[in-house]
NUTIVEX-963111 format. One record per residue (C-alpha): residue in three letters; x, y, z. Coordinates in nm, 4 decimals. Layout:
BEGIN
<rec code="ALA" east="X" north="Y" up="Z"/>
...
This chain:
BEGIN
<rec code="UNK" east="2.9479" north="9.6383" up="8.4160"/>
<rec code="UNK" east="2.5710" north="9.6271" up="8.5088"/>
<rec code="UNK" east="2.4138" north="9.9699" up="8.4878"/>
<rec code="UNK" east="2.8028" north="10.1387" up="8.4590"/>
<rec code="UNK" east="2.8145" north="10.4165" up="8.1869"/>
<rec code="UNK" east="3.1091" north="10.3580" up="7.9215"/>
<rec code="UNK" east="3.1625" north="10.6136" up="7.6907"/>
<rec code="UNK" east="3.4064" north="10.5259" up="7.4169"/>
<rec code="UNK" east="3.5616" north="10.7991" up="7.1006"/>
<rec code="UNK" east="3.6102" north="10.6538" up="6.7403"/>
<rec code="UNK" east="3.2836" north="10.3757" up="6.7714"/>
<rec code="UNK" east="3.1810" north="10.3811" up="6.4277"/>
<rec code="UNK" east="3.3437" north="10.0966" up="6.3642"/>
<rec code="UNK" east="3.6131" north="9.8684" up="6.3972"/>
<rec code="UNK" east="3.7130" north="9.8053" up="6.7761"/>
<rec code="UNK" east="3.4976" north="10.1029" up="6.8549"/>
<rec code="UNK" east="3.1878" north="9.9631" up="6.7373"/>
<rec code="UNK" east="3.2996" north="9.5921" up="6.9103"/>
<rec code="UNK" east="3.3853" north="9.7492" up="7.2240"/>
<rec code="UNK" east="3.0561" north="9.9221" up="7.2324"/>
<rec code="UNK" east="2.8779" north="9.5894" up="7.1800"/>
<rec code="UNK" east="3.0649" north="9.3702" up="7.4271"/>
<rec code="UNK" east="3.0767" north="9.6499" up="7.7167"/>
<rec code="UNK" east="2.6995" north="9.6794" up="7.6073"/>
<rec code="UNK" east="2.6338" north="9.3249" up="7.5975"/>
<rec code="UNK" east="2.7994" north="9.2964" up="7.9878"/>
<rec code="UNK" east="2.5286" north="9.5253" up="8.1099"/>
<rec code="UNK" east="2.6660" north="9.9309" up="8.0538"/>
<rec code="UNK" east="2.4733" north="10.1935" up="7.8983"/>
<rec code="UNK" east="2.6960" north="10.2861" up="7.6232"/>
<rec code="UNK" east="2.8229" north="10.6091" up="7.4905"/>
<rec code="UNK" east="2.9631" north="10.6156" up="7.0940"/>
<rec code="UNK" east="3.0818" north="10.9100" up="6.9592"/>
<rec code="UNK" east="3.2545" north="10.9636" up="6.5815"/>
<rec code="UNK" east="3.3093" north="11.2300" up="6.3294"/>
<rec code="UNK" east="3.1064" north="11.0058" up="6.0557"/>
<rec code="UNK" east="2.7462" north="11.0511" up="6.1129"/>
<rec code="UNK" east="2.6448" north="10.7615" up="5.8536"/>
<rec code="UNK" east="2.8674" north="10.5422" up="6.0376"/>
<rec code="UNK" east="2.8193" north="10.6632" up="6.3905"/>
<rec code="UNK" east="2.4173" north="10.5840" up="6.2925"/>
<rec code="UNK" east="2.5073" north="10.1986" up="6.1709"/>
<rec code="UNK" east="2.6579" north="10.1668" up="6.5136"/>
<rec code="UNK" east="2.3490" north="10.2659" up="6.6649"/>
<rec code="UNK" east="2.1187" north="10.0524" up="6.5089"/>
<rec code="UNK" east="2.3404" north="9.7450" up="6.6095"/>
<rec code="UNK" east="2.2925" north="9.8492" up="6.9564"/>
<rec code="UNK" east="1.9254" north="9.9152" up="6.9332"/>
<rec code="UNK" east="1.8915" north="9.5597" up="6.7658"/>
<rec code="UNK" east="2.0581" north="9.4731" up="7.0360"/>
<rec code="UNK" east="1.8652" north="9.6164" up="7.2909"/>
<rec code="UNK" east="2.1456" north="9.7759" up="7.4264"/>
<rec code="UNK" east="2.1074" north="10.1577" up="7.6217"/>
<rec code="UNK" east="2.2997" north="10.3830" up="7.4753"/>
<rec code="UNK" east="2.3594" north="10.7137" up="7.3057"/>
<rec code="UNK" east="2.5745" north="10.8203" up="6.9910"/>
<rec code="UNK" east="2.7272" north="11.1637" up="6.9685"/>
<rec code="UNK" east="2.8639" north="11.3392" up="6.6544"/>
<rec code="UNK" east="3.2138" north="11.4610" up="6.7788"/>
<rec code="UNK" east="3.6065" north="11.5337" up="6.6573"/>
<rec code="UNK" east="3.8057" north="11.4182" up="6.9878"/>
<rec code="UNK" east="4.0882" north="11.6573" up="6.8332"/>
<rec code="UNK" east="3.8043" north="11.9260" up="6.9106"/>
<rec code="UNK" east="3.8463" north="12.0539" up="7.2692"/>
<rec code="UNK" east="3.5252" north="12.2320" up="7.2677"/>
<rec code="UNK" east="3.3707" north="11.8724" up="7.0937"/>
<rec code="UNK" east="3.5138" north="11.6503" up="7.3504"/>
<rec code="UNK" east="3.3524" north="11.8900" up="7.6513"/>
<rec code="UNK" east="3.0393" north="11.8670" up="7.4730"/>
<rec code="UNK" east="3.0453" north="11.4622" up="7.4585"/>
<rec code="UNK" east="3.1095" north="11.4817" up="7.8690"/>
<rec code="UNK" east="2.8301" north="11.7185" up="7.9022"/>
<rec code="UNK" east="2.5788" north="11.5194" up="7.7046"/>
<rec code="UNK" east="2.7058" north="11.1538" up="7.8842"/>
<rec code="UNK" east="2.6389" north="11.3077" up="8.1560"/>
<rec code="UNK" east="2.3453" north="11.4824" up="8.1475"/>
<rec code="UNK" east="2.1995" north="11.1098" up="7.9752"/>
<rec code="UNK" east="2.3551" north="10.8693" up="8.2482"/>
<rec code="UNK" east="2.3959" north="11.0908" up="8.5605"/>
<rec code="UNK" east="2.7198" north="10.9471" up="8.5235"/>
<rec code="UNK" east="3.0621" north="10.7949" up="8.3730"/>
<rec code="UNK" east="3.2670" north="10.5035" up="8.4928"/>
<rec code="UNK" east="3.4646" north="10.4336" up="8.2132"/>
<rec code="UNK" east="3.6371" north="10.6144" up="7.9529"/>
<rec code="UNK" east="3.7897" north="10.4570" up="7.6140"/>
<rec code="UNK" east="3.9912" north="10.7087" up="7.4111"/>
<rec code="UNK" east="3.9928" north="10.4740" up="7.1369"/>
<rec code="UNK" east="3.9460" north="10.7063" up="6.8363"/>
<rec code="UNK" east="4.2801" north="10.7369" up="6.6529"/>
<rec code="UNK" east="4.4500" north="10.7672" up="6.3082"/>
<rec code="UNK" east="4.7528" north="10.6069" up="6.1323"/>
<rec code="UNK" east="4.9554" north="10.7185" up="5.8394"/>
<rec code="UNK" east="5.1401" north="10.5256" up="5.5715"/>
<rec code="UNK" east="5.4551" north="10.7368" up="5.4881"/>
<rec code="UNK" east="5.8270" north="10.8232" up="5.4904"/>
<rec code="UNK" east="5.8997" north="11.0931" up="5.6935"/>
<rec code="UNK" east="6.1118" north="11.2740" up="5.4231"/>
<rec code="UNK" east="5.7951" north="11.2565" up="5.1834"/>
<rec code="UNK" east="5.5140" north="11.3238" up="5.4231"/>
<rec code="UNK" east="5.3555" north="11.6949" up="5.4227"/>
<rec code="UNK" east="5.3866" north="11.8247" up="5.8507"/>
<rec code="UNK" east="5.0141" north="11.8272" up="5.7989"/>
<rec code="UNK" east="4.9818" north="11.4765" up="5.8232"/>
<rec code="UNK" east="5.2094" north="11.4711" up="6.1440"/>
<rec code="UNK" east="5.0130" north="11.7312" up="6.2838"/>
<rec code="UNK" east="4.6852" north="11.5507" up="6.2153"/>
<rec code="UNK" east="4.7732" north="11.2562" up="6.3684"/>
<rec code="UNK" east="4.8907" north="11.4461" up="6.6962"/>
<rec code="UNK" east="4.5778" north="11.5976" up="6.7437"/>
<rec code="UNK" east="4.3624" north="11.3453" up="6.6592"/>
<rec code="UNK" east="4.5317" north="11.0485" up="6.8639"/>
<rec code="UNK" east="4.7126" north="11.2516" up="7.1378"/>
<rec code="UNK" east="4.5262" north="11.5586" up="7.2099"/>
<rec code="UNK" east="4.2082" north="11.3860" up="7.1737"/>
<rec code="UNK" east="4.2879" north="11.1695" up="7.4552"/>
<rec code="UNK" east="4.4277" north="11.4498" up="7.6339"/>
<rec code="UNK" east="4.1055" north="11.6672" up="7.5889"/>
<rec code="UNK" east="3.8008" north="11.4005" up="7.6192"/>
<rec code="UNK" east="4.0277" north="11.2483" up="7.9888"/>
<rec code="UNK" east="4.0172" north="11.6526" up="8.1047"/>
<rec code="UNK" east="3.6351" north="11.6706" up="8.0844"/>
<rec code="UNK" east="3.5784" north="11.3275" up="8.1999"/>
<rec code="UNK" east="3.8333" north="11.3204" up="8.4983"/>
<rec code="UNK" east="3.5956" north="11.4675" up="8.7652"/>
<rec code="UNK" east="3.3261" north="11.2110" up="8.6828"/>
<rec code="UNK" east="3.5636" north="10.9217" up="8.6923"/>
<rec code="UNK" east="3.7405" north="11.0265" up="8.9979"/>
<rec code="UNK" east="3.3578" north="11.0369" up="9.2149"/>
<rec code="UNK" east="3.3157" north="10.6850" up="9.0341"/>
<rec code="UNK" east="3.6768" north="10.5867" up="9.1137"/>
<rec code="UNK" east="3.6302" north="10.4274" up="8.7821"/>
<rec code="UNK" east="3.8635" north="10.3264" up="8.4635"/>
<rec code="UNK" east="4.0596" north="10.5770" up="8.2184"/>
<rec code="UNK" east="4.1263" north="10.3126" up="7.9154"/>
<rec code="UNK" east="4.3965" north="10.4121" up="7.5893"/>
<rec code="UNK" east="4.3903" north="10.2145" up="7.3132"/>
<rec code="UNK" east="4.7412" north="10.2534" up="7.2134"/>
<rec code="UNK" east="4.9248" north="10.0553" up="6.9488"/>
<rec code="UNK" east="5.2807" north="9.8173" up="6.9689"/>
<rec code="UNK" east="5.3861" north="10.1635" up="6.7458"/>
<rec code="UNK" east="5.3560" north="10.2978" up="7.1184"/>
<rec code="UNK" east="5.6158" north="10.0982" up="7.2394"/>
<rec code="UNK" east="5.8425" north="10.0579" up="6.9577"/>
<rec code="UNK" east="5.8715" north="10.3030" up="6.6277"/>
<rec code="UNK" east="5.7505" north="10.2126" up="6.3336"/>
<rec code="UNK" east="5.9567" north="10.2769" up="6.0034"/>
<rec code="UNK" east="5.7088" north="10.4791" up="5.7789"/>
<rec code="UNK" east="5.4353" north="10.5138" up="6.0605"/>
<rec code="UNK" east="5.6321" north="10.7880" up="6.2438"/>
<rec code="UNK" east="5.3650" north="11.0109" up="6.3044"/>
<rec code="UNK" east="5.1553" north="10.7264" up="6.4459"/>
<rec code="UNK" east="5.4486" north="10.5877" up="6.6720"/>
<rec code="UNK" east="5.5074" north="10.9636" up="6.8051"/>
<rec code="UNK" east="5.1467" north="11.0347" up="6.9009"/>
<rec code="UNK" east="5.1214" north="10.6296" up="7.0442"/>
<rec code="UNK" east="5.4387" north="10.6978" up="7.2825"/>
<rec code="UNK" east="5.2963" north="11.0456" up="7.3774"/>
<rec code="UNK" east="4.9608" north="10.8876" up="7.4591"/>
<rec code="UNK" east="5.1676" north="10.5795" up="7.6585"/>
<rec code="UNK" east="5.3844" north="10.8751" up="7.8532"/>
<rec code="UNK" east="5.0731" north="11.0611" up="7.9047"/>
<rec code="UNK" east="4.8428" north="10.7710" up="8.0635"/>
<rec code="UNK" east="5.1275" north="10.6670" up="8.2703"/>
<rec code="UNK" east="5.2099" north="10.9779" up="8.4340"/>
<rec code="UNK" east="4.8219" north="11.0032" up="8.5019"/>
<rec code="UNK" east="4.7592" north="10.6805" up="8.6538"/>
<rec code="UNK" east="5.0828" north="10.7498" up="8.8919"/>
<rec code="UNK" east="4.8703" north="11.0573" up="9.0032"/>
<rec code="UNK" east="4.5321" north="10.9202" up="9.0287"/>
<rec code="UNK" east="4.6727" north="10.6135" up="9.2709"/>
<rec code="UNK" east="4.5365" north="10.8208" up="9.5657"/>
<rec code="UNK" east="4.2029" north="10.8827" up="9.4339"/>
<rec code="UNK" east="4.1611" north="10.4533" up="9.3108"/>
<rec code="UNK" east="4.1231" north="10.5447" up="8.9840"/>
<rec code="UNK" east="4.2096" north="10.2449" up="8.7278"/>
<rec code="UNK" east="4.4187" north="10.3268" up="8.3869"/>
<rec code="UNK" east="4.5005" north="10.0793" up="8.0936"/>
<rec code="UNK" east="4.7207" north="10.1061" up="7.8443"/>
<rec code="UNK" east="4.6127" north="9.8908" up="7.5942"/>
<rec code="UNK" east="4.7937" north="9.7571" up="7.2785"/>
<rec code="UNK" east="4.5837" north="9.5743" up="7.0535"/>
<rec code="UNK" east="4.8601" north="9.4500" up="6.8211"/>
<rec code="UNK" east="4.7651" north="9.3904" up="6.4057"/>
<rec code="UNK" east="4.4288" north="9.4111" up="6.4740"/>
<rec code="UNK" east="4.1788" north="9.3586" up="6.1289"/>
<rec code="UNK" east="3.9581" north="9.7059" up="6.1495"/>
<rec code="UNK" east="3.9822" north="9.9729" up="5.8755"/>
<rec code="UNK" east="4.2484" north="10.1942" up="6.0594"/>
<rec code="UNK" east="4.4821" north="10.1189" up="5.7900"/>
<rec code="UNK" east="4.2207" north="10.1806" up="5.4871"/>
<rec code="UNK" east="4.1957" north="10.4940" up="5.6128"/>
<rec code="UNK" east="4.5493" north="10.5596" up="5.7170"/>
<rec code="UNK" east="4.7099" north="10.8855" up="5.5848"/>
<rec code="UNK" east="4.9392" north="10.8993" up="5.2852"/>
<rec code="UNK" east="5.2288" north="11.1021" up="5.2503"/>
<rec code="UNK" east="4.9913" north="11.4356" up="5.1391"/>
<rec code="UNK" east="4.6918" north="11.3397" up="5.3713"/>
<rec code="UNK" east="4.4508" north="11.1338" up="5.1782"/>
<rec code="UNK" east="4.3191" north="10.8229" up="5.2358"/>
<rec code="UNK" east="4.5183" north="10.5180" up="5.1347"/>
<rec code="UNK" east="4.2019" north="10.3540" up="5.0366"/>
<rec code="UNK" east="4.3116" north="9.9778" up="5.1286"/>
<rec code="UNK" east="4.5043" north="9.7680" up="5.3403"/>
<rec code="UNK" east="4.8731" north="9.6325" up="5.2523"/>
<rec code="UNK" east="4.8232" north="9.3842" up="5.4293"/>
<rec code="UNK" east="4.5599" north="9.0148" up="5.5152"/>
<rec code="UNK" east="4.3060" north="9.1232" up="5.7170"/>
<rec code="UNK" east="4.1548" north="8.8189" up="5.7624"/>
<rec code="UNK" east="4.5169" north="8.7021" up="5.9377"/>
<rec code="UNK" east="4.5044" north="8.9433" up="6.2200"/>
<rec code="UNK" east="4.3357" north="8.8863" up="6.5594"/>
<rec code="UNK" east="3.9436" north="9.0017" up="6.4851"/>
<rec code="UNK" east="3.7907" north="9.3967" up="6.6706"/>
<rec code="UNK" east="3.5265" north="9.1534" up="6.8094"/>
<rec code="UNK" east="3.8135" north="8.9281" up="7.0121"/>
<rec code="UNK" east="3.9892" north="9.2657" up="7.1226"/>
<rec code="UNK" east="3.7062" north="9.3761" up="7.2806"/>
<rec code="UNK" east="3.6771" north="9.0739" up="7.4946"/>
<rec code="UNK" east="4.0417" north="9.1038" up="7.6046"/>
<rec code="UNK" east="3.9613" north="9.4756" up="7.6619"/>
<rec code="UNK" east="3.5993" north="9.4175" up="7.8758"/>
<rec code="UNK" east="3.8251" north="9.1588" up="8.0820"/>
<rec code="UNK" east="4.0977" north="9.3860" up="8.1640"/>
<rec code="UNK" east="3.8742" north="9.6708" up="8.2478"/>
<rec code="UNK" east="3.6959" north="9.4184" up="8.4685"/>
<rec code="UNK" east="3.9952" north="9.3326" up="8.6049"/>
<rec code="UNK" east="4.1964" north="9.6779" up="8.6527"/>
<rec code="UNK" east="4.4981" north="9.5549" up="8.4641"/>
<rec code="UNK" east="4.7610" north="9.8068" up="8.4080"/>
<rec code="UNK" east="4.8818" north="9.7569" up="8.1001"/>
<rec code="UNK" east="4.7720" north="9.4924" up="7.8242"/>
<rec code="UNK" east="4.9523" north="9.3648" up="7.5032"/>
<rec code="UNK" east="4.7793" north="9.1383" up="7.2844"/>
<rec code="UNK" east="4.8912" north="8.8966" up="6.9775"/>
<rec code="UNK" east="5.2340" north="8.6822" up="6.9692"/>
<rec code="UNK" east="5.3612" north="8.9130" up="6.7448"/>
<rec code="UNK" east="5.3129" north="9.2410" up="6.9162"/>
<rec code="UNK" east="5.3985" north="9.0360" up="7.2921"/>
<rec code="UNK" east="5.7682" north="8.9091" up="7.1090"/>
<rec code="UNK" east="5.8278" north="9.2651" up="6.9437"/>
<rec code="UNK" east="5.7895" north="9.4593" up="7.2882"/>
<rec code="UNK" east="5.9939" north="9.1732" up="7.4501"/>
<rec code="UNK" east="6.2706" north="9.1670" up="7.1975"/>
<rec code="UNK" east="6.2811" north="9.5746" up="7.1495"/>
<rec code="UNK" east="6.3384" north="9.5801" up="7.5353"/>
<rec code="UNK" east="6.5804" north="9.3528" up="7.5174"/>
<rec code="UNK" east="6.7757" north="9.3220" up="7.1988"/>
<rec code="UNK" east="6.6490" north="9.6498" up="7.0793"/>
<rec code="UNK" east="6.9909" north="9.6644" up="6.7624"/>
<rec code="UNK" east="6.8464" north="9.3180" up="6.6388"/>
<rec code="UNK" east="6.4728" north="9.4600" up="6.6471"/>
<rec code="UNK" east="6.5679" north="9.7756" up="6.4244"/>
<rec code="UNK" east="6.6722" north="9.5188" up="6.1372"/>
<rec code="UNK" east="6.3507" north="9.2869" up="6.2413"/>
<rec code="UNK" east="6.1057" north="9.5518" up="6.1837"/>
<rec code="UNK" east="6.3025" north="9.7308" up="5.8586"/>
<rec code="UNK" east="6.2807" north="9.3888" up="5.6835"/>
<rec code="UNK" east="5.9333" north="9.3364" up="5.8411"/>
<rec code="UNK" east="5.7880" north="9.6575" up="5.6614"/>
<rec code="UNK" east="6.0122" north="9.6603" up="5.3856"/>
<rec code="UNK" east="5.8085" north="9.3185" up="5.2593"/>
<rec code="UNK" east="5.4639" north="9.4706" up="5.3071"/>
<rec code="UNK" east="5.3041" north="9.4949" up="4.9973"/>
<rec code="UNK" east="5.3524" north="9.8604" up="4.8311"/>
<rec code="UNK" east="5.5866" north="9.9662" up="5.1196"/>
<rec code="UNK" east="5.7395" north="10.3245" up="5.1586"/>
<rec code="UNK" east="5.9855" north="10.1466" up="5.3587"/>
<rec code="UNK" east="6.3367" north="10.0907" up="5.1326"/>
């Protein structure tokens, strides 16, 4: 990673923020961007502190004109951009019969189209690095979620997406990683959407059970390092791709009971 330039969406916290520290911490000059400007300023005082080169750009992925601007600027910093993390995203806590299209919607442009649009801009400048493409995806992109439907749409559209791309780039040595981070403990589900787009305002569920944004980033700086294709982390999320490929009738009444016990569940 020494002297590489990573930029990475959605780094105001979470595994953002602990991606931008580890890739950081390897040796790149780091690129954050983020809608919140409070936050997106917290991360960049950790990576001063850190002594870390980098850059922080106020930016909605779901923006098209936003994400060309957050190219323009890496670029014009760095001279550069070797790797790309669309890691900003959304989730949603919600039956489908009760939740407004809006949310749906949101969701689509935010984790979907925001990938789409900030990998357009970049492409060029990864192809003449023959560098990485990275999507931080979800086990919801391999296998639907009961009340998360929006989320497991716009997961499996980003999967289909990164797939077809890397099958194009092959020629040109470009890397792509489709990464599934499993229950991870950030604040993507504090801020998950309810069924009329607000906030949920806390997590259902123990945060301090799930695999830490700090050890994800590891596992993601590794595989990066290592141009893996595809990487699944946590038991959990490893057995529920397994079993939904293989006994996917037994997984449907796995994961119903699984989400019907979460605490203050949509699911029935």
């Amino acid at each position: 990673m020494k002297d590489k330039v990573v930029l990475i969406t959605g780094g105001t916290s979470g595994i953002g923020r602990a991606c931008a520290v580890a890739f950081g911490q390897a040796g790149a000059r780091v690129v954050v961007t983020g809608r919140d400007e409070a936050k997106l300023a917290e991360t960049g005082q950790q990576l001063t502190q850190l002594g870390i080169q980098h850059r922080t750009v106020r930016a909605d992925v779901g923006d098209e004109a936003d994400s060309a601007r957050v190219i323009e600027e890496t670029v014009g910093a760095f001279g550069r951009l070797d790797v790309l993390v669309n890691n900003a995203g959304i989730s949603m806590r919600a039956l489908f019969q009760d939740a407004d299209l809006e949310v749906i919607k949101c969701l689509m442009q935010t984790n979907f189209f925001g990938t789409v649009f900030t990998t357009k801009f970049a492409l060029p400048h990864i192809i003449a690095a023959k560098g990485s493409i990275v999507g931080i995806s979800s086990i919801a992109g391999y296998r639907g979620l009961p009340g998360r439907t929006g989320y497991s749409a716009s997961k499996f559209a980003m999967q289909g997406f990164l797939e077809a791309l890397r099958t194009e780039l092959l020629p040109q040595g470009v890397h792509v990683l489709v990464a599934c981070p499993g229950f991870t403990s950030s604040n993507i589900r504090q801020t998950a959407l309810a069924a009329d787009g607000s906030a949920q305002g806390e997590s259902p569920r123990d945060e301090g059970q799930m695999m830490s944004s700090e050890e994800v980033a590891r596992h993601l700086l590794r595989a990066v390092r290592q141009r893996r294709r595809d990487l699944v982390l946590t038991a959990q999320g490893k057995l529920t791709v397994f079993l939904n490929k293989w006994l996917p009738a037994l997984t449907d009444k796995l994961v119903l009971n699984h989400f019907r016990k979460e605490e203050g569940s949509p699911v029935k």
